[in-house]
N, C-alpha and C positions, 0 to 999 in steps of 0.2 A: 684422414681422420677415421679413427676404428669406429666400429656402432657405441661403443661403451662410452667412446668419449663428445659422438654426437646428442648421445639420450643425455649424459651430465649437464653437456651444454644446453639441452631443452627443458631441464627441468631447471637450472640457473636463470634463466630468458624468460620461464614463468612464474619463477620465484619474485625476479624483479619486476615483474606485470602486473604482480599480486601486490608489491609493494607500493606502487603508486597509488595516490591520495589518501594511502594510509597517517597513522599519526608519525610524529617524530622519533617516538618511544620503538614504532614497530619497527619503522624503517631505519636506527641507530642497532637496535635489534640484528636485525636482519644483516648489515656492513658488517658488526662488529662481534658478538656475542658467537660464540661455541657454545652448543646445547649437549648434556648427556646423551651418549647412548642413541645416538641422530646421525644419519646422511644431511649433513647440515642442508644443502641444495636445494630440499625437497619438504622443506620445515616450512610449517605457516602458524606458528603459534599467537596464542591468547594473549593479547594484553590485559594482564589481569590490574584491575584500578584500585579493586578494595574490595574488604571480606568484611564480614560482622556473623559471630557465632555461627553457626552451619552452612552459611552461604558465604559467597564470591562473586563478584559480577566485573565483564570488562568495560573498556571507554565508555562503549553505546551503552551500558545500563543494564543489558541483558546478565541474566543471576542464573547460578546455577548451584545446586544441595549437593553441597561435597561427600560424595559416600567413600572418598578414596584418602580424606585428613591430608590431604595434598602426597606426602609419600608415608602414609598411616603415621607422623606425628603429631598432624594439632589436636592432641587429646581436647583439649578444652573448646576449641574453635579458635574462630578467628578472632585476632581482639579484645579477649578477657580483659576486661579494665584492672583485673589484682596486677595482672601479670605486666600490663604496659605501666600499670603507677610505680609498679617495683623499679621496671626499666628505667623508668624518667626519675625516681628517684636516689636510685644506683649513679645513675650518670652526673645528678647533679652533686653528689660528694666523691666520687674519684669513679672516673672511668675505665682506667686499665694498667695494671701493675706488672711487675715482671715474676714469673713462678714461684722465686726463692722467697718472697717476702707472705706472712699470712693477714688474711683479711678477711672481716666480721664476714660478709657474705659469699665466701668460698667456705668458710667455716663451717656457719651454719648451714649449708648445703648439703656438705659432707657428714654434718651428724644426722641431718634429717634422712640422706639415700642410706647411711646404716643401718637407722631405727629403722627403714623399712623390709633391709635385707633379709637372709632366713641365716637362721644359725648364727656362727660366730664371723660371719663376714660383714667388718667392723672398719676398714679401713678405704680409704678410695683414693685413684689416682685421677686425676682427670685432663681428656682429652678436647678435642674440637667437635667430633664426630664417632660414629659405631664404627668405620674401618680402620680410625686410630686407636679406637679403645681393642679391638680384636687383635692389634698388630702388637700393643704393649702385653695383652694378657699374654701371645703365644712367647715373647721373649720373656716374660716374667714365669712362666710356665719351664721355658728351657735353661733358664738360670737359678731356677730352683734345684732341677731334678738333675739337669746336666746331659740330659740326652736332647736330642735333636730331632727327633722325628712327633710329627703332628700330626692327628686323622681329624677327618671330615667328610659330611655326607654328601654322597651325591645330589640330590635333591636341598641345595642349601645357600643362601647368598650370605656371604660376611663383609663385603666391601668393596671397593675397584683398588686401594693401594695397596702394592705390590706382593706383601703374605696376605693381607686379607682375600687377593680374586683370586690367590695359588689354592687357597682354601676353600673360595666359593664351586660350587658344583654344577651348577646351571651353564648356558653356552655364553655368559659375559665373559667367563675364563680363559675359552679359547684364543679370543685377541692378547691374550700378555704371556701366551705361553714363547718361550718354558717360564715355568716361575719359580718359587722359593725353594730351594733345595729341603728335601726333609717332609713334604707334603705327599700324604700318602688316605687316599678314599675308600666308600664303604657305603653299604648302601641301608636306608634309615628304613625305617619299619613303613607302608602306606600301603594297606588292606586291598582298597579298591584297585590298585593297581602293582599286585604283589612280587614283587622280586624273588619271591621263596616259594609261590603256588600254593599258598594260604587258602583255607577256606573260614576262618575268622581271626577276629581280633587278639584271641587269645592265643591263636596258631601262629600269628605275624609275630608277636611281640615274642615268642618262643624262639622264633627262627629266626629272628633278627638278629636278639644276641648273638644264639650260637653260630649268625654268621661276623659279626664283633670278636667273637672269641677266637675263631679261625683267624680272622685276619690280623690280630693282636699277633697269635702264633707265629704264623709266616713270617711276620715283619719283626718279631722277635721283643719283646715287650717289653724288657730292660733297655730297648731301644728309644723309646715311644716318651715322647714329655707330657703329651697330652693329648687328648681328646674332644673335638670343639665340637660344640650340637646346639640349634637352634632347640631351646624349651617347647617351643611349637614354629615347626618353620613357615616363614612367612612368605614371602613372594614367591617362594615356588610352591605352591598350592595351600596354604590353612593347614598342614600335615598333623592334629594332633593325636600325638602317640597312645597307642595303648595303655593303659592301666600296665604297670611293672615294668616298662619299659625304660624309663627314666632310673628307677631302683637300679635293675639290672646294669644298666650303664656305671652308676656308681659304684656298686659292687665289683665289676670289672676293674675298673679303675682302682679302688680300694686292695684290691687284691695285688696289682702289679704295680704300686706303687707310681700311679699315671696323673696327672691333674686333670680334675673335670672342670670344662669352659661350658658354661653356659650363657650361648648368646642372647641375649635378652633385647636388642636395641630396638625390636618391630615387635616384641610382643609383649613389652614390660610395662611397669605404671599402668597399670587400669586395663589393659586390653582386652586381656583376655580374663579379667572379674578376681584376678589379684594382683598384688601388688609386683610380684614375678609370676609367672606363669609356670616356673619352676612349682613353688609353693601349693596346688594344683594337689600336687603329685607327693606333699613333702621330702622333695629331697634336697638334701643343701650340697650344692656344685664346692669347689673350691673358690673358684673366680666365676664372677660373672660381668658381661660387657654390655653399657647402657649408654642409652642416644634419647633420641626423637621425643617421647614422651615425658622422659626425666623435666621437661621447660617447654614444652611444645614446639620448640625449633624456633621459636621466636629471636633469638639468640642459637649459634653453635656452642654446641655442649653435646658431649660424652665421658665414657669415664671407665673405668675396671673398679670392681669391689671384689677388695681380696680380703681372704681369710687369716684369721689373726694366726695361724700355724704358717702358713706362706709370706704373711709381712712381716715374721721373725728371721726370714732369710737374709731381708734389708737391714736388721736391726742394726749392724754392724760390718755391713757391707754396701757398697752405692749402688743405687737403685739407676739400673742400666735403662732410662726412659727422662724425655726431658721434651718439653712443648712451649713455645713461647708463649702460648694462652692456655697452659693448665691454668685450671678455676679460674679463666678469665671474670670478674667482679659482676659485670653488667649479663651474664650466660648465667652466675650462680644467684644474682639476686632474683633473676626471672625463676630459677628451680626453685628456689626457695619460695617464692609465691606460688607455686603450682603445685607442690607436693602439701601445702598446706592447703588449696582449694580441695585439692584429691581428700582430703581427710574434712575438714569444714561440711563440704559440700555431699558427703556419701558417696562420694563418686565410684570407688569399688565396687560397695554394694549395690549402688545400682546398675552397673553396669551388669554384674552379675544376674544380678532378677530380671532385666531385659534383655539377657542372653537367652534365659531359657523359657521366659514367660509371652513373649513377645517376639525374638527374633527366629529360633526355632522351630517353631511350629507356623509362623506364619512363609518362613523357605520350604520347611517341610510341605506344606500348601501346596507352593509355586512350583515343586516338584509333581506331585500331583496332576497337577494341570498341565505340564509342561512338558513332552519327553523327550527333551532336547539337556533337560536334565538328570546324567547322571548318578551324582552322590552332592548330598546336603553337608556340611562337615564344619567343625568350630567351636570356637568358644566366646562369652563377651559377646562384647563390639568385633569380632575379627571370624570372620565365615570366607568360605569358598564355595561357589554352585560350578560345579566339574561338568561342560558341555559337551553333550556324543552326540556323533550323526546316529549312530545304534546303540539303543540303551542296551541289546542282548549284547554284542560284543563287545560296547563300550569303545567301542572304536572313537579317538577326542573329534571334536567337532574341527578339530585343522591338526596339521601335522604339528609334528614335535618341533619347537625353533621354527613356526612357519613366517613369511614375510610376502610381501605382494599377493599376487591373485591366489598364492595358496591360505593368504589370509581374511581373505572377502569375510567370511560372514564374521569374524567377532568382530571384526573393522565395524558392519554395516551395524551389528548390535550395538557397538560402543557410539556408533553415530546416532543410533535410536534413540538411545539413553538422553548424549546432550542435545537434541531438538528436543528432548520433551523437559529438558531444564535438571538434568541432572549429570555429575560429574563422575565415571566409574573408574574402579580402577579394573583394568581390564591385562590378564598376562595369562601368552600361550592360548590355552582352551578354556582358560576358569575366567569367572569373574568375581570378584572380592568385593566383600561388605566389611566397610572399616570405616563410616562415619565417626565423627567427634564424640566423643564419650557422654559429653551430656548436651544431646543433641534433643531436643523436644518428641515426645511419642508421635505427635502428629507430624510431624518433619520425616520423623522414622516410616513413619507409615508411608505416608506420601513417596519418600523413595523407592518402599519396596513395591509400592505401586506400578510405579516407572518400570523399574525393570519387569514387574508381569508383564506390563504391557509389551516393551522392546524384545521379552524372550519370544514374542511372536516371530521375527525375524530369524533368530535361532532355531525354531523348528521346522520353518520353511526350507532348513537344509540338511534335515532330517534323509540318510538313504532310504531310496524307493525298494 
C-alpha cells in the first residue's frame, strides 16, 4: 500500500469515527452525499436544522450570523415569510409545467427582471442556475455574431459546467481542462495587485484596456463573439473596477462588433447598492447573466437578459437553448416575491447607505488596527479585507491555491470566526463580507465585531 493510499485509508477510518453517535441526517450524509469542491474522506460537515433571517443553527441548537448569505445568495435571509407564502402558494395551484407553455408567474417574473434591467435589455431566457445562464449567453452570443471565440478574466468564476469552468479563471478550471474550444483569457484591472505595475487607479484602468485591446488584436477580433466580465468580480476577491473601466470595455466591444456579457449572478439584485452593479458605472452590457439573488435560491432560478437588438436574432430563427425548468413556476413565484420585497422594503437603498455609512469606514477601522490587513475593497453588502503576512510587500497571508499546513492560518481564522458564532465566507487570502441584505445594524455590527476579534489570529502570522 503506497503512503497516499494509507493517509486516504486514515482519514476514511476517522471519518467514520466522527460519524458514530452522530444523527441520521449526518451519517446518511456521510454513506451517500458527494459535496462540491471536497476530498470527500476528510469532510465533517454542519447539519444545518434551520435558519430564520441572518442566522442558521445546527441539530444541537448552536447559531451562527451568516456573513457569507450561504454562497452570497440569500439576499433577504433565511425564511422571508413573502418569499415561502409565494412558494406554498405557487405550489398549491400548479407546481411545474413544461418550457413551451406560459405562466402567470414565469410571466410576471420576467416583466419584473426587465423593469429592472438597464437599457433596452427587455427580454429573459431563463435557466436553473448562473453556470446555465453563462453557458446560454456564450451560445446566444456566438449565434448572433457567428464567431467562435469567447474572452475572460483571469481573476473570474462563471460556473463548473463545461463553457462556464473553460471561462472561469481561478484554479477550479484546472480539473476540466481542456475545455471549450474558443476560450481565450486576459487579465481584469486589480490595483493592489497590478498586472501592468500600476501606481493608481487611474493607471490600471488605462492599462488594462490597452492590454484588452492588444489581446483583441492577437486573437483577431472579427474572431471574437464575446467578452464575458464579472460587473464586480466576486469569489475571486471583491475586484471592483475602476471608474472607466467598465465604458472602456464597451466601447471595445462597440467598436469590433463583439457582445458584452455581464455576469451579474454574485453581484446583482441588491449586492452591490444596485439593482446591477453594472448600473454603478451606467453602462448597459448586451446580455447579462443572473442567479442567486434574483429569489434568494430558495428555489433554483437563473436566467440571461438579452437586449431587444440581440433577441431580434431569434425573431425568426430558433432560439438554439432549451431547459426542462426554464421558468420553472414555483423558482419564478418565489423571484417574483423577492424583487418586489427588494422595492417594498428599500432594500437598494439601504443597502447602499450601509455600504458606505456603516460598512466602510467601520473595515476601514479594522484595517487600522489590524496589519494583517492589506486593502479594504467594495461595494454594498459585498467587501473583501486582502490578508498579508507584510503589508510593505503585500506578500498574501498563504500562497496562491493554498491547501493543508500551507493553509493554517485563514483555516485557524475561519475557525475563530465560527467558535465566536459566526459563519465567514473565507477564499484563498481574503475574507468576504456578504451578509443578507437586510440584515439588522446590530447583527451587522456584532459581525464585524467577530471578525476584529478573530483578525487577531491573522496577525499572529504576520513576518518577523
Amino acid at each position: 500500500m503506497t503512503d497516499t493510499e494509507i493517509q486516504t485509508e486514515q482519514i476514511a477510518t476517522a471519518a467514520a469515527t466522527s460519524a458514530a453517535g452522530k444523527s441520521a441526517a449526518y451519517r446518511n450524509d456521510r454513506a451517500h452525499v458527494v459535496h462540491s469542491w471536497s476530498a470527500q474522506a476528510s469532510l465533517d460537515p454542519v447539519v444545518v436544522a434551520g435558519g430564520s433571517g441572518s442566522r442558521f443553527w445546527d441539530e444541537s441548537g448552536r447559531t451562527w450570523l451568516d456573513f457569507s448569505s450561504q454562497l452570497v445568495n440569500v439576499n433577504l435571509g433565511h425564511q422571508h415569510p413573502k418569499l415561502i407564502a409565494a412558494i406554498q402558494a405557487q405550489a398549491e395551484r400548479l407546481c411545474t409545467l413544461a418550457p413551451y407553455h406560459a405562466n402567470e408567474a414565469t410571466a410576471e417574473a420576467a416583466r419584473l427582471i426587465a423593469q429592472a434591467a438597464p437599457g433596452d435589455l427587455d427580454k429573459v431566457f431563463f435557466t436553473s442556475g448562473g453556470a446555465e445562464a453563462v453557458e446560454n449567453a456564450v451560445r446566444i452570443a456566438r449565434h448572433h455574431t457567428g464567431r467562435i471565440k469567447v474572452l475572460s478574466a483571469y481573476r473570474s468564476y462563471h460556473g463548473a459546467t463545461a463553457g462556464a469552468i473553460s471561462l472561469t479563471g481561478d484554479p477550479r478550471r484546472w480539473g476540466a481542462e481542456p475545455g471549450m474550444p474558443g476560450t481565450v483569457k486576459f487579465w481584469g484591472p486589480y490595483a493592489y495587485r497590478s498586472a501592468f505595475h500600476s501606481d493608481s487607479e487611474a493607471q490600471e484602468c488605462e492599462r488594462a484596456l490597452a492590454h484588452l485591446a492588444d489581446v483583441l488584436m492577437v486573437e483577431g477580433p472579427h474572431t471574437v463573439a464575446a467578452v464575458v466580465l464579472e460587473s464586480v468580480v466576486g469569489g475571486n476577491g471583491v475586484l471592483v473596477p475602476p471608474d472607466g473601466y467598465l465604458r472602456g470595455v464597451r466601447e471595445l466591444c462597440d467598436r469590433h462588433g463583439i457582445v458584452m456579457v455581464a455576469d451579474e449572478v454574485m453581484a446583482g439584485f441588491g449586492r452591490c447598492g444596485e439593482w446591477f452593479a453594472i448600473d454603478r458605472w451606467g453602462v448597459v452590457p448586451d446580455l447579462i447573466t443572473f442567479a442567486k439573488g434574483v429569489n434568494c435560491g430558495y428555489v433554483p432560478l437563473g436566467g440571461v437578459i438579452i437586449s431587444e437588438r440581440i433577441a431580434q436574432t431569434f425573431a425568426h430563427r430558433v432560439f438554439p437553448g432549451g431547459l426542462t425548468y426554464s421558468g420553472h413556476p414555483l423558482a419564478c413565484a418565489a423571484a417574483v416575491a423577492c424583487l418586489n420585497v427588494y422595492r417594498e422594503e428599500g432594500i437598494i437603498e439601504r443597502v447602499r447607505r450601509l455600504g458606505e455609512e456603516l460598512v466602510r469606514p467601520e473595515l476601514e477601522a479594522l484595517k487600522s488596527r489590524h496589519p494583517s490587513i492589506g486593502e479594504v475593497r467594495g461595494l454594498g453588502m459585498f467587501w473583501a479585507l486582502e490578508l498579508v503576512r507584510d503589508p510593505t510587500s503585500r506578500e498574501p497571508l498563504v500562497p496562491y491555491n493554498a491547501a493543508g499546513a500551507d493553509n493554517r492560518s485563514m483555516a485557524e481564522f475561519a475557525a475563530a470566526c465560527k467558535d465566536k458564532g459566526l459563519w465567514p465566507f473565507v477564499h484563498f487570502n481574503r475574507v468576504h463580507i456578504a451578509p443578507p441584505l437586510n440584515i439588522g445594524e446590530a447583527d451587522l455590527r456584532t459581525g464585524l465585531a467577530i471578525i476584529d476579534d478573530a483578525l487577531n489570529v491573522a496577525d499572529r502570522y504576520l513576518a518577523q
